[in-house]
C-alpha positions as semicolon CSV with decimal commas, in nm:
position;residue;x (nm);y (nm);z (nm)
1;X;0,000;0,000;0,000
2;X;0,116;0,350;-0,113
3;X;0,156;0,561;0,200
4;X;-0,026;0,903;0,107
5;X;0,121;1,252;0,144
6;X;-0,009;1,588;0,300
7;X;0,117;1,957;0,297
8;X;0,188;2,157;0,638
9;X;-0,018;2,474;0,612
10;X;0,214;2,611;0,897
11;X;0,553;2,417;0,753
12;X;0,498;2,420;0,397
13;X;0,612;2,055;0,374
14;X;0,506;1,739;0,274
15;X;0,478;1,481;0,516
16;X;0,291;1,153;0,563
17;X;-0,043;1,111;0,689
18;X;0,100;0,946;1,022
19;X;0,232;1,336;1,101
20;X;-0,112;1,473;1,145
21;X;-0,380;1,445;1,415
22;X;-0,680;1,366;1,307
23;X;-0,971;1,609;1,240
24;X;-1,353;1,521;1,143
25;X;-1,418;1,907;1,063
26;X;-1,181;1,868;0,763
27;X;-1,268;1,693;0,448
28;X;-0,948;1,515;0,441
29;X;-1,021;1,388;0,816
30;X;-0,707;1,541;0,889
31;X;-0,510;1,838;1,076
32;X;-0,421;2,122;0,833
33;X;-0,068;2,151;1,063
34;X;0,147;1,894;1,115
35;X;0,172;1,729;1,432
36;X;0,531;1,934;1,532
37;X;0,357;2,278;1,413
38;X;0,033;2,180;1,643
39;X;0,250;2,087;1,911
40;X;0,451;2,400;1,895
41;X;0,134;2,603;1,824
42;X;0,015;2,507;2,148
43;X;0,274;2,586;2,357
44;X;0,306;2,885;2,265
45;X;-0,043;2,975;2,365
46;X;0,017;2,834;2,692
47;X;0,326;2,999;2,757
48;X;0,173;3,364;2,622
49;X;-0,161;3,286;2,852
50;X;-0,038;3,086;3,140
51;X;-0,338;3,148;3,365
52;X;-0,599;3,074;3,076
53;X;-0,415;2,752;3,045
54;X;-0,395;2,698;3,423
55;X;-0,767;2,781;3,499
56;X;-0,859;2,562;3,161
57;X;-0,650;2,313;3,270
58;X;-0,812;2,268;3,625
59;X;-1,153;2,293;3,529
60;X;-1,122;1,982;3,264
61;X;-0,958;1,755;3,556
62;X;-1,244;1,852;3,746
63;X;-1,458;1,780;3,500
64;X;-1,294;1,465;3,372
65;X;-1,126;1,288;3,701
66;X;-1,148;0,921;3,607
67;X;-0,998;1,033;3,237
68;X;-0,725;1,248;3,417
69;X;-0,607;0,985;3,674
70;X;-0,566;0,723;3,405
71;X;-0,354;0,983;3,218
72;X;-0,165;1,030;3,500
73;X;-0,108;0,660;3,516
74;X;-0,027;0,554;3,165
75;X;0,253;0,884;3,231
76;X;0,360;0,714;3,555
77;X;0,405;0,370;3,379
78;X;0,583;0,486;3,093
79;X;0,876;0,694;3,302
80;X;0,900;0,448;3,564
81;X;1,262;0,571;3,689
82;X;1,162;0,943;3,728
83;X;0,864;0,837;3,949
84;X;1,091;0,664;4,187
85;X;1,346;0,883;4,187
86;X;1,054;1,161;4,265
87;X;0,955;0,966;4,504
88;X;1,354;0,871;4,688
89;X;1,348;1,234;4,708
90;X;0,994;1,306;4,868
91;X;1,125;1,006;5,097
92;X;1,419;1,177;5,201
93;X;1,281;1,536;5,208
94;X;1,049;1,371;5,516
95;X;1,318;1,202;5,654
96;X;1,575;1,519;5,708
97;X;1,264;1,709;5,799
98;X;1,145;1,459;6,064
99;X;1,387;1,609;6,382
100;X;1,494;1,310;6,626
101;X;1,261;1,411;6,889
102;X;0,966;1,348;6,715
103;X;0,763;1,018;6,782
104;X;0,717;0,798;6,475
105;X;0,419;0,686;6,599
106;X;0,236;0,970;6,631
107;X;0,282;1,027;6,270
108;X;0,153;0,679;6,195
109;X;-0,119;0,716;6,386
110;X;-0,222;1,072;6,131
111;X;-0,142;0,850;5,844
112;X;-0,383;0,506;5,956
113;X;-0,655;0,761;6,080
114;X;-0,614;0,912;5,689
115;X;-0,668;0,596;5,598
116;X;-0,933;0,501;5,790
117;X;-1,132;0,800;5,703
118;X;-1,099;0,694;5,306
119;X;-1,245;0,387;5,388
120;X;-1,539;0,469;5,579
121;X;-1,615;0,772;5,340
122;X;-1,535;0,610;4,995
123;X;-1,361;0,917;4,920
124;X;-0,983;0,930;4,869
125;X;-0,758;1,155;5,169
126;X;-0,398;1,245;5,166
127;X;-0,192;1,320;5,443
128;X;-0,101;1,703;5,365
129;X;0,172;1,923;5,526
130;X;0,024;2,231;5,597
131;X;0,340;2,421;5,598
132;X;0,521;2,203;5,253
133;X;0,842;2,081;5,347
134;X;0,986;2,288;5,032
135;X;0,808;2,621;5,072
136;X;0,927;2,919;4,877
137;X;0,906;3,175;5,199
138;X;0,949;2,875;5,449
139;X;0,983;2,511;5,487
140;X;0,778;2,279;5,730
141;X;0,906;2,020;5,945
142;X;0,719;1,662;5,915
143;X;0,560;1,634;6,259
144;X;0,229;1,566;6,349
145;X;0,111;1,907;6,396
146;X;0,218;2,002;6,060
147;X;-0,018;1,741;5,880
148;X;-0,329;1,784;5,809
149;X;-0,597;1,522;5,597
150;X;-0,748;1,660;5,337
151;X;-0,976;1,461;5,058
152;X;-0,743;1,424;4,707
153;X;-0,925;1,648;4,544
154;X;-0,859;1,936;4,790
155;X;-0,519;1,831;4,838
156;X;-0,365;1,832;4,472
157;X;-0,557;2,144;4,383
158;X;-0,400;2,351;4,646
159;X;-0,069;2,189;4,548
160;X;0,289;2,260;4,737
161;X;0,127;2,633;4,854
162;X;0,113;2,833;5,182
163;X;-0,020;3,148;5,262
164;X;0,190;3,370;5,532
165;X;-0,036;3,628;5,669
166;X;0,126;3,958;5,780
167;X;0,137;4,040;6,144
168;X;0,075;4,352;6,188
Protein backbone atom coordinates (compact mmCIF):
# COMPACT_ATOMS: atom_id res chain seq x y z
CA UNK A 1 0.00 0.00 0.00
CA UNK A 2 1.16 3.50 -1.13
CA UNK A 3 1.56 5.61 2.00
CA UNK A 4 -0.26 9.03 1.07
CA UNK A 5 1.21 12.52 1.44
CA UNK A 6 -0.09 15.88 3.00
CA UNK A 7 1.17 19.57 2.97
CA UNK A 8 1.88 21.57 6.38
CA UNK A 9 -0.18 24.74 6.12
CA UNK A 10 2.14 26.11 8.97
CA UNK A 11 5.53 24.17 7.53
CA UNK A 12 4.98 24.20 3.97
CA UNK A 13 6.12 20.55 3.74
CA UNK A 14 5.06 17.39 2.74
CA UNK A 15 4.78 14.81 5.16
CA UNK A 16 2.91 11.53 5.63
CA UNK A 17 -0.43 11.11 6.89
CA UNK A 18 1.00 9.46 10.22
CA UNK A 19 2.32 13.36 11.01
CA UNK A 20 -1.12 14.73 11.45
CA UNK A 21 -3.80 14.45 14.15
CA UNK A 22 -6.80 13.66 13.07
CA UNK A 23 -9.71 16.09 12.40
CA UNK A 24 -13.53 15.21 11.43
CA UNK A 25 -14.18 19.07 10.63
CA UNK A 26 -11.81 18.68 7.63
CA UNK A 27 -12.68 16.93 4.48
CA UNK A 28 -9.48 15.15 4.41
CA UNK A 29 -10.21 13.88 8.16
CA UNK A 30 -7.07 15.41 8.89
CA UNK A 31 -5.10 18.38 10.76
CA UNK A 32 -4.21 21.22 8.33
CA UNK A 33 -0.68 21.51 10.63
CA UNK A 34 1.47 18.94 11.15
CA UNK A 35 1.72 17.29 14.32
CA UNK A 36 5.31 19.34 15.32
CA UNK A 37 3.57 22.78 14.13
CA UNK A 38 0.33 21.80 16.43
CA UNK A 39 2.50 20.87 19.11
CA UNK A 40 4.51 24.00 18.95
CA UNK A 41 1.34 26.03 18.24
CA UNK A 42 0.15 25.07 21.48
CA UNK A 43 2.74 25.86 23.57
CA UNK A 44 3.06 28.85 22.65
CA UNK A 45 -0.43 29.75 23.65
CA UNK A 46 0.17 28.34 26.92
CA UNK A 47 3.26 29.99 27.57
CA UNK A 48 1.73 33.64 26.22
CA UNK A 49 -1.61 32.86 28.52
CA UNK A 50 -0.38 30.86 31.40
CA UNK A 51 -3.38 31.48 33.65
CA UNK A 52 -5.99 30.74 30.76
CA UNK A 53 -4.15 27.52 30.45
CA UNK A 54 -3.95 26.98 34.23
CA UNK A 55 -7.67 27.81 34.99
CA UNK A 56 -8.59 25.62 31.61
CA UNK A 57 -6.50 23.13 32.70
CA UNK A 58 -8.12 22.68 36.25
CA UNK A 59 -11.53 22.93 35.29
CA UNK A 60 -11.22 19.82 32.64
CA UNK A 61 -9.58 17.55 35.56
CA UNK A 62 -12.44 18.52 37.46
CA UNK A 63 -14.58 17.80 35.00
CA UNK A 64 -12.94 14.65 33.72
CA UNK A 65 -11.26 12.88 37.01
CA UNK A 66 -11.48 9.21 36.07
CA UNK A 67 -9.98 10.33 32.37
CA UNK A 68 -7.25 12.48 34.17
CA UNK A 69 -6.07 9.85 36.74
CA UNK A 70 -5.66 7.23 34.05
CA UNK A 71 -3.54 9.83 32.18
CA UNK A 72 -1.65 10.30 35.00
CA UNK A 73 -1.08 6.60 35.16
CA UNK A 74 -0.27 5.54 31.65
CA UNK A 75 2.53 8.84 32.31
CA UNK A 76 3.60 7.14 35.55
CA UNK A 77 4.05 3.70 33.79
CA UNK A 78 5.83 4.86 30.93
CA UNK A 79 8.76 6.94 33.02
CA UNK A 80 9.00 4.48 35.64
CA UNK A 81 12.62 5.71 36.89
CA UNK A 82 11.62 9.43 37.28
CA UNK A 83 8.64 8.37 39.49
CA UNK A 84 10.91 6.64 41.87
CA UNK A 85 13.46 8.83 41.87
CA UNK A 86 10.54 11.61 42.65
CA UNK A 87 9.55 9.66 45.04
CA UNK A 88 13.54 8.71 46.88
CA UNK A 89 13.48 12.34 47.08
CA UNK A 90 9.94 13.06 48.68
CA UNK A 91 11.25 10.06 50.97
CA UNK A 92 14.19 11.77 52.01
CA UNK A 93 12.81 15.36 52.08
CA UNK A 94 10.49 13.71 55.16
CA UNK A 95 13.18 12.02 56.54
CA UNK A 96 15.75 15.19 57.08
CA UNK A 97 12.64 17.09 57.99
CA UNK A 98 11.45 14.59 60.64
CA UNK A 99 13.87 16.09 63.82
CA UNK A 100 14.94 13.10 66.26
CA UNK A 101 12.61 14.11 68.89
CA UNK A 102 9.66 13.48 67.15
CA UNK A 103 7.63 10.18 67.82
CA UNK A 104 7.17 7.98 64.75
CA UNK A 105 4.19 6.86 65.99
CA UNK A 106 2.36 9.70 66.31
CA UNK A 107 2.82 10.27 62.70
CA UNK A 108 1.53 6.79 61.95
CA UNK A 109 -1.19 7.16 63.86
CA UNK A 110 -2.22 10.72 61.31
CA UNK A 111 -1.42 8.50 58.44
CA UNK A 112 -3.83 5.06 59.56
CA UNK A 113 -6.55 7.61 60.80
CA UNK A 114 -6.14 9.12 56.89
CA UNK A 115 -6.68 5.96 55.98
CA UNK A 116 -9.33 5.01 57.90
CA UNK A 117 -11.32 8.00 57.03
CA UNK A 118 -10.99 6.94 53.06
CA UNK A 119 -12.45 3.87 53.88
CA UNK A 120 -15.39 4.69 55.79
CA UNK A 121 -16.15 7.72 53.40
CA UNK A 122 -15.35 6.10 49.95
CA UNK A 123 -13.61 9.17 49.20
CA UNK A 124 -9.83 9.30 48.69
CA UNK A 125 -7.58 11.55 51.69
CA UNK A 126 -3.98 12.45 51.66
CA UNK A 127 -1.92 13.20 54.43
CA UNK A 128 -1.01 17.03 53.65
CA UNK A 129 1.72 19.23 55.26
CA UNK A 130 0.24 22.31 55.97
CA UNK A 131 3.40 24.21 55.98
CA UNK A 132 5.21 22.03 52.53
CA UNK A 133 8.42 20.81 53.47
CA UNK A 134 9.86 22.88 50.32
CA UNK A 135 8.08 26.21 50.72
CA UNK A 136 9.27 29.19 48.77
CA UNK A 137 9.06 31.75 51.99
CA UNK A 138 9.49 28.75 54.49
CA UNK A 139 9.83 25.11 54.87
CA UNK A 140 7.78 22.79 57.30
CA UNK A 141 9.06 20.20 59.45
CA UNK A 142 7.19 16.62 59.15
CA UNK A 143 5.60 16.34 62.59
CA UNK A 144 2.29 15.66 63.49
CA UNK A 145 1.11 19.07 63.96
CA UNK A 146 2.18 20.02 60.60
CA UNK A 147 -0.18 17.41 58.80
CA UNK A 148 -3.29 17.84 58.09
CA UNK A 149 -5.97 15.22 55.97
CA UNK A 150 -7.48 16.60 53.37
CA UNK A 151 -9.76 14.61 50.58
CA UNK A 152 -7.43 14.24 47.07
CA UNK A 153 -9.25 16.48 45.44
CA UNK A 154 -8.59 19.36 47.90
CA UNK A 155 -5.19 18.31 48.38
CA UNK A 156 -3.65 18.32 44.72
CA UNK A 157 -5.57 21.44 43.83
CA UNK A 158 -4.00 23.51 46.46
CA UNK A 159 -0.69 21.89 45.48
CA UNK A 160 2.89 22.60 47.37
CA UNK A 161 1.27 26.33 48.54
CA UNK A 162 1.13 28.33 51.82
CA UNK A 163 -0.20 31.48 52.62
CA UNK A 164 1.90 33.70 55.32
CA UNK A 165 -0.36 36.28 56.69
CA UNK A 166 1.26 39.58 57.80
CA UNK A 167 1.37 40.40 61.44
CA UNK A 168 0.75 43.52 61.88
Amino acid sequence: MAKKFKNCSSCNQFLSESSFYSDKRNNSGLSSDCKFCHTTRVRHWQKCNPEKFKSDKAKYQKAHPEQTCAKTLRWQTKHPGYCRAQYQNYMTRQIFAMPSWVNAKDITAVYNKCQAISKRTGILHHVDHIIPLRGKPVSGLHIPWNLQILSAHDNCSKSNKFICEKVA
